[in-house]
Biopython code that builds the backbone (N, CA, C, O; Angstrom):
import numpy as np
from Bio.PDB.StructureBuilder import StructureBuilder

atoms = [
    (1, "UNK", "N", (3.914, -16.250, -13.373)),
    (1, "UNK", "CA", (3.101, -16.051, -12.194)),
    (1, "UNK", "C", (1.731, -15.509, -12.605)),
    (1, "UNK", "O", (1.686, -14.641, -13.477)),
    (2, "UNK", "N", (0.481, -16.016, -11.968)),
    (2, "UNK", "CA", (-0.777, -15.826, -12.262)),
    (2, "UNK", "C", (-0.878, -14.122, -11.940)),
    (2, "UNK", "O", (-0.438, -13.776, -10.843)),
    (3, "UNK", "N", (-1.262, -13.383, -12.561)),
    (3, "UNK", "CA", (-1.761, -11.860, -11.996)),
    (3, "UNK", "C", (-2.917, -12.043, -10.826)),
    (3, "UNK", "O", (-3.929, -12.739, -10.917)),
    (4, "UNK", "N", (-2.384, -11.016, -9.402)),
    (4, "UNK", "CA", (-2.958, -11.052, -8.248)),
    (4, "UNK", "C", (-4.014, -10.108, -8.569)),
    (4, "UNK", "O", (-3.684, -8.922, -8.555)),
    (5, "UNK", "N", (-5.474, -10.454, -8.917)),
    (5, "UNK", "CA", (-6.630, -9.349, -9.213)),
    (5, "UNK", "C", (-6.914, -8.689, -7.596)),
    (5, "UNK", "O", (-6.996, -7.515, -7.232)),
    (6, "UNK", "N", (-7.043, -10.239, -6.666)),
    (6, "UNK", "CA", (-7.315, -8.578, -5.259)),
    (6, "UNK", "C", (-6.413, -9.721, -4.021)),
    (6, "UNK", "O", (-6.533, -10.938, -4.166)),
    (7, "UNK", "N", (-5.854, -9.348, -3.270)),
    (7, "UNK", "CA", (-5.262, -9.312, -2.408)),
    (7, "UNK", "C", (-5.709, -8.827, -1.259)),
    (7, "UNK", "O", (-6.427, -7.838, -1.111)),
    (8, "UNK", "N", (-5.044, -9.919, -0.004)),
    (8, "UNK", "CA", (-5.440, -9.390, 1.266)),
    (8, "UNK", "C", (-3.682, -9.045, 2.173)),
    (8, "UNK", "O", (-2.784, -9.805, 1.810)),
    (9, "UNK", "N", (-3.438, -8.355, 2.865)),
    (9, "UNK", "CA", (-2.026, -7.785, 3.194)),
    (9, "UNK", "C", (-2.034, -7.583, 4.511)),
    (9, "UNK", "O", (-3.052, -7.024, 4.919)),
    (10, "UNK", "N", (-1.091, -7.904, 5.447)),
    (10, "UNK", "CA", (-1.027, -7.470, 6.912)),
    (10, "UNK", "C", (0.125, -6.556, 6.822)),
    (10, "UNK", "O", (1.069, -7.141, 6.291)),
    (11, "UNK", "N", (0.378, -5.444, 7.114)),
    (11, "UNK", "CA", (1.597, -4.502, 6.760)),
    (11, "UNK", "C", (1.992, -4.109, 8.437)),
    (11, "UNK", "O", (1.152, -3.953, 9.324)),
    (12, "UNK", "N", (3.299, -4.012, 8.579)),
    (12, "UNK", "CA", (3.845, -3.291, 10.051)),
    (12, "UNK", "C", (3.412, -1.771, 9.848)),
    (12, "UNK", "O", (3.608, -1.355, 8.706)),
    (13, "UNK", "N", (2.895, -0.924, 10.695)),
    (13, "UNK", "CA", (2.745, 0.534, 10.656)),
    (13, "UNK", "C", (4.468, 0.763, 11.255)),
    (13, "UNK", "O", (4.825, 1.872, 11.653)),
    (14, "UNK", "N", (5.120, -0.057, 11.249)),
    (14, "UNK", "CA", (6.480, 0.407, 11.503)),
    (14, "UNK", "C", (7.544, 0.784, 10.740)),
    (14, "UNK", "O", (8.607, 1.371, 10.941)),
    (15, "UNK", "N", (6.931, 0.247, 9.726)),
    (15, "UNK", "CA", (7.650, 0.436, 8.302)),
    (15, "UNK", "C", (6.497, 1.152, 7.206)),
    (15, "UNK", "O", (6.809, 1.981, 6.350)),
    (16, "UNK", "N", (5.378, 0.734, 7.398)),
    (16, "UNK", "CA", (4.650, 1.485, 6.429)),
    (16, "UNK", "C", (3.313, 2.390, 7.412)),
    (16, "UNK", "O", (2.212, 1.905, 7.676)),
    (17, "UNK", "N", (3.771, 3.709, 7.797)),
    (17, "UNK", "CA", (2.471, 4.174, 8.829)),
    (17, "UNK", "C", (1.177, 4.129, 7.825)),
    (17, "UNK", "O", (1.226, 4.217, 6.598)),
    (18, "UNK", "N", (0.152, 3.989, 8.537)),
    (18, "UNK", "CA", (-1.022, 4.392, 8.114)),
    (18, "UNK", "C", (-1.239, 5.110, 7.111)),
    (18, "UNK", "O", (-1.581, 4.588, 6.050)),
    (19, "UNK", "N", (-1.065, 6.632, 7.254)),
    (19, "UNK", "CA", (-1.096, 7.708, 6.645)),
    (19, "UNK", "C", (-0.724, 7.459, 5.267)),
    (19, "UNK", "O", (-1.418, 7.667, 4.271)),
    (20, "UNK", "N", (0.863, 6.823, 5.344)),
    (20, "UNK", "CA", (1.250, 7.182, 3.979)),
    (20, "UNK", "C", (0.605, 5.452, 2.940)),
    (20, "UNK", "O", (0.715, 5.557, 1.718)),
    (21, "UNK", "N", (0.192, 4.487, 3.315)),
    (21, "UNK", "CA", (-0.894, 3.436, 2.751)),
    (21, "UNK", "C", (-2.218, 3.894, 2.696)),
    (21, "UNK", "O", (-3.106, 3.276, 2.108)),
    (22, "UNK", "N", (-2.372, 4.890, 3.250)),
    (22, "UNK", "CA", (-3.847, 5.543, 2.685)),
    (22, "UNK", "C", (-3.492, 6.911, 1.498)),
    (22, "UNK", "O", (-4.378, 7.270, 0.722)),
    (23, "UNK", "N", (-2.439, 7.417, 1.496)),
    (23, "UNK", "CA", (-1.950, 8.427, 0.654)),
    (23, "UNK", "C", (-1.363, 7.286, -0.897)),
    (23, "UNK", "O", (-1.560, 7.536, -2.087)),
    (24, "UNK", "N", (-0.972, 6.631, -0.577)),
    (24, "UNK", "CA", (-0.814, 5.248, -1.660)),
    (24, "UNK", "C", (-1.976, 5.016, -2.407)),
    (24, "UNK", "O", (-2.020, 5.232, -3.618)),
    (25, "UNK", "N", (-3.192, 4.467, -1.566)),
    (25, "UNK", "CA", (-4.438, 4.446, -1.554)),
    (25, "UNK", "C", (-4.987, 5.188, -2.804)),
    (25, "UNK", "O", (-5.015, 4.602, -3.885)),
    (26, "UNK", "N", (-5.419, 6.452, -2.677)),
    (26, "UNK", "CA", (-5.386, 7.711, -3.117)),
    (26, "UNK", "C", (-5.017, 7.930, -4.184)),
    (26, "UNK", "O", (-5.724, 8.292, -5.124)),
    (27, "UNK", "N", (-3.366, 7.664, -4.196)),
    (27, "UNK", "CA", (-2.844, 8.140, -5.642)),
    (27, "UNK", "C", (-3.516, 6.876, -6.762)),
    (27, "UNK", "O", (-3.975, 7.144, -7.872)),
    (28, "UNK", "N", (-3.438, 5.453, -6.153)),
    (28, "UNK", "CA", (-3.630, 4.668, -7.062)),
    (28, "UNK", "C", (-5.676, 4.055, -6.972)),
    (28, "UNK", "O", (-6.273, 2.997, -6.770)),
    (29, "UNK", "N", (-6.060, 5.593, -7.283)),
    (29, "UNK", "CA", (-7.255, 4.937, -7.115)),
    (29, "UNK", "C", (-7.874, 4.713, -8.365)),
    (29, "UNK", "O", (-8.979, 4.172, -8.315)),
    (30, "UNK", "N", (-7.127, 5.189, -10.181)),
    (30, "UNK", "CA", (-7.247, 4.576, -11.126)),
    (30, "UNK", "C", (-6.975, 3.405, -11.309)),
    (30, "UNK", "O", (-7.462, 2.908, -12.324)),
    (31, "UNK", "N", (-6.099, 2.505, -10.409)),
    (31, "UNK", "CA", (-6.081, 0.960, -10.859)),
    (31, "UNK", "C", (-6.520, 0.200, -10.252)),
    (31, "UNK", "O", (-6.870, -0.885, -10.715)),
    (32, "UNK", "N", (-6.671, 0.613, -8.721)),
    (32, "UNK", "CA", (-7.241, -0.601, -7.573)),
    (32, "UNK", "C", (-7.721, 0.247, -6.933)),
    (32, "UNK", "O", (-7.385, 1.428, -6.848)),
    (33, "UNK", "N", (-9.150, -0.706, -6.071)),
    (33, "UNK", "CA", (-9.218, -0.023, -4.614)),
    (33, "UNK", "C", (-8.797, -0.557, -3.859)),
    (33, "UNK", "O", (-8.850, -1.761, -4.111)),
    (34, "UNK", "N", (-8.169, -0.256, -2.600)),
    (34, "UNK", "CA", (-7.312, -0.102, -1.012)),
    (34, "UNK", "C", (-8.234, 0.169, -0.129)),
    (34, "UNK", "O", (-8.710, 1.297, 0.000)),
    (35, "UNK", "N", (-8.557, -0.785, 0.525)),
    (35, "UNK", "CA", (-9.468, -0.787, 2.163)),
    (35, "UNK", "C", (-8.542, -0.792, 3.141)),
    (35, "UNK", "O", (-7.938, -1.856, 3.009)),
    (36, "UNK", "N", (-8.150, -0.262, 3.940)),
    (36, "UNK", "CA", (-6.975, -0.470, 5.404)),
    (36, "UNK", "C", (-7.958, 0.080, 6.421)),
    (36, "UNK", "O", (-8.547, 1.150, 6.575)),
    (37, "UNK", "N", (-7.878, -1.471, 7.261)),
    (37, "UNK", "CA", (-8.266, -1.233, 8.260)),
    (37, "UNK", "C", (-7.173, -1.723, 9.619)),
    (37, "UNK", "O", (-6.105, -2.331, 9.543)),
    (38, "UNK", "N", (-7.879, -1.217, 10.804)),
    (38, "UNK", "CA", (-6.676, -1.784, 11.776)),
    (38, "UNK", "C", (-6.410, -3.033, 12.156)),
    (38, "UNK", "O", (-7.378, -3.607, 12.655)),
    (39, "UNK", "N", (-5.192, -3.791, 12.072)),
    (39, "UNK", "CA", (-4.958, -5.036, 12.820)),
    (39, "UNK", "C", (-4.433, -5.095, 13.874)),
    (39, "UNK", "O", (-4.558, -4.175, 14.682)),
    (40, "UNK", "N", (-3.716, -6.186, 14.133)),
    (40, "UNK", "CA", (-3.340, -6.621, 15.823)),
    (40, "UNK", "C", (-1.940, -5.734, 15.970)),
    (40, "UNK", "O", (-1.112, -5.442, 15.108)),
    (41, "UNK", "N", (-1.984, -5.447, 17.254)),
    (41, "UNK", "CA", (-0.361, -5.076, 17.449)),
    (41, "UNK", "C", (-0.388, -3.759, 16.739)),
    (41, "UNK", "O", (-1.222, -2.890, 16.993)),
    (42, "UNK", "N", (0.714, -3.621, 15.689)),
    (42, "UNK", "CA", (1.300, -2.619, 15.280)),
    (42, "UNK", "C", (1.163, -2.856, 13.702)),
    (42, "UNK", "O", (2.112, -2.551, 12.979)),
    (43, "UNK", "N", (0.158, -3.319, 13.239)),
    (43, "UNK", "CA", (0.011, -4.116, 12.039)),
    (43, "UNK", "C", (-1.435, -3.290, 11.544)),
    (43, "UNK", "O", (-2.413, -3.097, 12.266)),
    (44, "UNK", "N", (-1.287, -2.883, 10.173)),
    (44, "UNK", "CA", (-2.530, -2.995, 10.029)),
    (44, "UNK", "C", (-3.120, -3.571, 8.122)),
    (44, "UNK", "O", (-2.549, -3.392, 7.046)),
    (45, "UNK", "N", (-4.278, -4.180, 8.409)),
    (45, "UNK", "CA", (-4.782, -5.013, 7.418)),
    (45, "UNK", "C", (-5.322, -3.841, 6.038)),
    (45, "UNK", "O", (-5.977, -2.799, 6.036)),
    (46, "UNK", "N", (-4.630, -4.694, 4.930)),
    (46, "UNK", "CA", (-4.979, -3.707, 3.892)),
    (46, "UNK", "C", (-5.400, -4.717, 2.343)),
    (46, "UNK", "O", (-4.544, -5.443, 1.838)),
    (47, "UNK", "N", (-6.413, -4.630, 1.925)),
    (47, "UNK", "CA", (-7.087, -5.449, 1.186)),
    (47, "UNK", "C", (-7.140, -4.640, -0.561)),
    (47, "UNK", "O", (-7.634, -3.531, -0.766)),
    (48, "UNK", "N", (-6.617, -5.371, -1.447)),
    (48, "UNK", "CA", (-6.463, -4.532, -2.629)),
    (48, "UNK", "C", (-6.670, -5.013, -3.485)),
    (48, "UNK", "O", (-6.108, -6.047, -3.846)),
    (49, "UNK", "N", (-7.791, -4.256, -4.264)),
    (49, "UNK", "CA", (-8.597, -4.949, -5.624)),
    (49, "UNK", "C", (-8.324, -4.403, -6.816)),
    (49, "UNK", "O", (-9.053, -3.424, -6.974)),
    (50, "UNK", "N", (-7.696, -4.561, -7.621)),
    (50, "UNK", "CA", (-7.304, -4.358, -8.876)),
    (50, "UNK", "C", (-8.367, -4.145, -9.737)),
    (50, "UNK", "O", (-8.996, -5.192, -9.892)),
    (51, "UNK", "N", (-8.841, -3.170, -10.387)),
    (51, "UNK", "CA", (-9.623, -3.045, -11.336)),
    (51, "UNK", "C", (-9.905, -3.836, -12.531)),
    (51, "UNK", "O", (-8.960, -4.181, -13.241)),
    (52, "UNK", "N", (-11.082, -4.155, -12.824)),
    (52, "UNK", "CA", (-10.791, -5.110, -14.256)),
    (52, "UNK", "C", (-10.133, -4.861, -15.523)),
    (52, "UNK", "O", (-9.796, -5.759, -16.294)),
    (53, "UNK", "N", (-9.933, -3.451, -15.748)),
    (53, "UNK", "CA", (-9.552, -3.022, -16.851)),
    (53, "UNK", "C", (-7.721, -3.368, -16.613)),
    (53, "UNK", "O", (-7.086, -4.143, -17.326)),
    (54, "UNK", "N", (-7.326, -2.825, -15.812)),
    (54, "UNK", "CA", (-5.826, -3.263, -15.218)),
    (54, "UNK", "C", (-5.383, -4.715, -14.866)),
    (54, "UNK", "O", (-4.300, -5.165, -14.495)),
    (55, "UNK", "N", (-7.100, -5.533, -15.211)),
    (55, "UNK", "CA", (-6.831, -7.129, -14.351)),
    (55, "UNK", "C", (-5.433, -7.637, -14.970)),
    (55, "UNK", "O", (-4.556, -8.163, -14.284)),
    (56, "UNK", "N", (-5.327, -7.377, -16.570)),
    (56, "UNK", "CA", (-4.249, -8.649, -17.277)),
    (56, "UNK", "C", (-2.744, -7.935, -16.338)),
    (56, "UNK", "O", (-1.756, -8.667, -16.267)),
    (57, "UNK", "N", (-2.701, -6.947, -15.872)),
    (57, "UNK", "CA", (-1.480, -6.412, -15.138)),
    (57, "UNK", "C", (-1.387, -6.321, -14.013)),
    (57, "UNK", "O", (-0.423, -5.676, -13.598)),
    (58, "UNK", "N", (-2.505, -7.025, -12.850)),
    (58, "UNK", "CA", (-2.724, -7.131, -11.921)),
    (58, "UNK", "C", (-1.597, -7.195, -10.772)),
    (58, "UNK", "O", (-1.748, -6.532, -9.746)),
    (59, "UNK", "N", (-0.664, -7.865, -10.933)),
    (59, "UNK", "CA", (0.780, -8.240, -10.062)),
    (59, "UNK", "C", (1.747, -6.914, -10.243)),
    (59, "UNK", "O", (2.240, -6.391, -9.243)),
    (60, "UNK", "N", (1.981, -6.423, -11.496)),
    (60, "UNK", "CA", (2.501, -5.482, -11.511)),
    (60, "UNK", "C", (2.026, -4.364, -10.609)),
    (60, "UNK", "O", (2.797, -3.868, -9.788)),
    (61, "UNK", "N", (0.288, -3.792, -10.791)),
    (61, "UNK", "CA", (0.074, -2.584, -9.857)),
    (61, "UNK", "C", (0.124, -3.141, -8.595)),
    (61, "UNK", "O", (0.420, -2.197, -7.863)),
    (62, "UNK", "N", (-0.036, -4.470, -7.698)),
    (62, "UNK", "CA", (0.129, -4.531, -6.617)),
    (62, "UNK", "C", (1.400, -4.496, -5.911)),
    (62, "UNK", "O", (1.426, -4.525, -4.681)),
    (63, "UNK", "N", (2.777, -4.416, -6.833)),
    (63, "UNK", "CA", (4.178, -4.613, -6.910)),
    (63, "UNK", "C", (4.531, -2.746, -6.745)),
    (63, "UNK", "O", (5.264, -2.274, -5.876)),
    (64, "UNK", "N", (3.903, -2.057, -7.658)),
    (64, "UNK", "CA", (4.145, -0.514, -7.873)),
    (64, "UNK", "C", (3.638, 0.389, -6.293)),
    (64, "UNK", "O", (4.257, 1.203, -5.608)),
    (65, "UNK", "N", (2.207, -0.227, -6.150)),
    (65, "UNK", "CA", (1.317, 0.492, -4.930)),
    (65, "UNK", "C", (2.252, -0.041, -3.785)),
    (65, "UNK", "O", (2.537, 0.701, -2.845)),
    (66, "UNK", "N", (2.640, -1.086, -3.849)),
    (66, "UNK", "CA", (3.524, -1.018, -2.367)),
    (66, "UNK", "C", (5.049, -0.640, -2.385)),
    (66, "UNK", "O", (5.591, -0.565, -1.282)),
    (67, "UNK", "N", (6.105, -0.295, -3.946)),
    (67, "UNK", "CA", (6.892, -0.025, -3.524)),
    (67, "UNK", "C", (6.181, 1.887, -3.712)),
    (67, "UNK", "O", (6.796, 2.802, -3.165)),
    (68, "UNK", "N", (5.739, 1.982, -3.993)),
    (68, "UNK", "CA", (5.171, 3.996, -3.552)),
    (68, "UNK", "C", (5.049, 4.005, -2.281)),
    (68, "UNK", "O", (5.799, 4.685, -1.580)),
    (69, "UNK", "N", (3.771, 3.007, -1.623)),
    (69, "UNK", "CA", (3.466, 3.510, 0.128)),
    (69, "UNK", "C", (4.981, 3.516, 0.437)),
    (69, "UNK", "O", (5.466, 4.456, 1.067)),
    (70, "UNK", "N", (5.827, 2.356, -0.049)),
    (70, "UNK", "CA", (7.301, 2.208, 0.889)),
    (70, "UNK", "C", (8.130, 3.447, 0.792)),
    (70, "UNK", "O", (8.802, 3.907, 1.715)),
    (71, "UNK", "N", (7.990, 4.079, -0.733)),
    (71, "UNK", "CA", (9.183, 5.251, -0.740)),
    (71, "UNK", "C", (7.877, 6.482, -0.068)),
    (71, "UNK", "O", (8.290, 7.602, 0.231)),
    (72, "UNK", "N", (6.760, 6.245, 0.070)),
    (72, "UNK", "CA", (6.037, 7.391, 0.890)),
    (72, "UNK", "C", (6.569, 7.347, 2.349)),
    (72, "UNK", "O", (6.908, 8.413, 2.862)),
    (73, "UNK", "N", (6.652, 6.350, 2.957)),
    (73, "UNK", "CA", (7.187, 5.744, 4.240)),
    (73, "UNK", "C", (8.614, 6.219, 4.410)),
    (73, "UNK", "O", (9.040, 7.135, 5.114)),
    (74, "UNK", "N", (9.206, 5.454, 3.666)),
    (74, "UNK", "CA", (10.993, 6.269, 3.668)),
    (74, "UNK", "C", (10.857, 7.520, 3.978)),
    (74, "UNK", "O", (11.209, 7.996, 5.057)),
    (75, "UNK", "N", (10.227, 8.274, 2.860)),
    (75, "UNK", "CA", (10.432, 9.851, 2.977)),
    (75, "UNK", "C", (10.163, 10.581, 4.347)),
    (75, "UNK", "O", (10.845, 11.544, 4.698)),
    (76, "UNK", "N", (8.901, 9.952, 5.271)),
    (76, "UNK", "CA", (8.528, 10.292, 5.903)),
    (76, "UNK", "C", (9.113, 10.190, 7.459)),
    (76, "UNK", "O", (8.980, 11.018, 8.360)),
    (77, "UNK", "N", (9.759, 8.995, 7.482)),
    (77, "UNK", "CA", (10.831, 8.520, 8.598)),
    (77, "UNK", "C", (11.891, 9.139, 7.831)),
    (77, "UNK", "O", (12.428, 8.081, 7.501)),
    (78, "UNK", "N", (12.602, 10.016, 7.297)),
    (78, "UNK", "CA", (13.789, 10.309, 7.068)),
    (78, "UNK", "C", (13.374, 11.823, 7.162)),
    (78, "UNK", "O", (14.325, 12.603, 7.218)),
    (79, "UNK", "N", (12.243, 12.313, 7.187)),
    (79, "UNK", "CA", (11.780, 13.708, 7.155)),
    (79, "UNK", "C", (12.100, 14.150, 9.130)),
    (79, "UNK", "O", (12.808, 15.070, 9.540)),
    (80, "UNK", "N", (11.202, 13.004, 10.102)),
    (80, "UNK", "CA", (11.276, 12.627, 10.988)),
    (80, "UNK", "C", (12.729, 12.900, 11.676)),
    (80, "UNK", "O", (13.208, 13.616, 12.555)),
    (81, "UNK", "N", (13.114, 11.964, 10.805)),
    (81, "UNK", "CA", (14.810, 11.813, 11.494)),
    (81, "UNK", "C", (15.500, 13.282, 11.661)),
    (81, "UNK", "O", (15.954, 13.850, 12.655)),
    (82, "UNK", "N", (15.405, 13.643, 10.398)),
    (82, "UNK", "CA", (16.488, 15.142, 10.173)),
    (82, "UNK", "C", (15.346, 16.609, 10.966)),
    (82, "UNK", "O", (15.418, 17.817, 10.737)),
    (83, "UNK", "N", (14.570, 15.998, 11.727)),
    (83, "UNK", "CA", (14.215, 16.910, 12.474)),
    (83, "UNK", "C", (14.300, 17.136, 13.719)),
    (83, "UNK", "O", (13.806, 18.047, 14.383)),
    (84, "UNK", "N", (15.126, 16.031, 14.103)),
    (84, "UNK", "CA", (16.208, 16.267, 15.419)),
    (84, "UNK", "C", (17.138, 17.427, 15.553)),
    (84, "UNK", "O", (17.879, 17.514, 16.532)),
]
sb = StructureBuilder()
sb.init_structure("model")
sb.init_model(0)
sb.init_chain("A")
sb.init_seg("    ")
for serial, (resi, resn, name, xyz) in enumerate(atoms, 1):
    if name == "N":
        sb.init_residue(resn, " ", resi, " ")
    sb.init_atom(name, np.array(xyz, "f"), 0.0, 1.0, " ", f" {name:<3s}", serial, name[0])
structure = sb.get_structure()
């Protein structure tokens, strides 16, 4: 598979809120930059550019940055939950 240098992404804020794709954002701002802005519905658009130095590994950090926002997300709906 060709390495993805930048990517464009529509994500559910239902599974991945805002917060924690901009805290994703953040941590991985040595390999890519992350623009999220809002989309339709409950969706929002998140655009991700891989740095050139990281280009030959490009698929991999876009594979890593979204399973982090996801276990940022988990944590955060399960933080949620047990505070019933």
């Amino acid at each position: 598979m060709k390495p993805t240098v930048g990517v464009a992404i529509q994500l559910s804020t239902t599974v991945y809120p805002e917060r924690c794709v901009l805290a994703a954002a953040e941590a991985y701002k040595p390999y890519c930059s992350v623009t999220v802005t809002p989309g339709a519905g409950d969706e929002i658009a998140m655009s991700l550019v891989v740095d050139s130095k990281h280009a030959h590994d490009a698929q991999h950090v876009l594979d890593e940055f979204l399973n982090y926002a996801l276990d940022l997300s988990l944590r955060m709906h399960l933080s949620i939950e047990g505070d019933d």
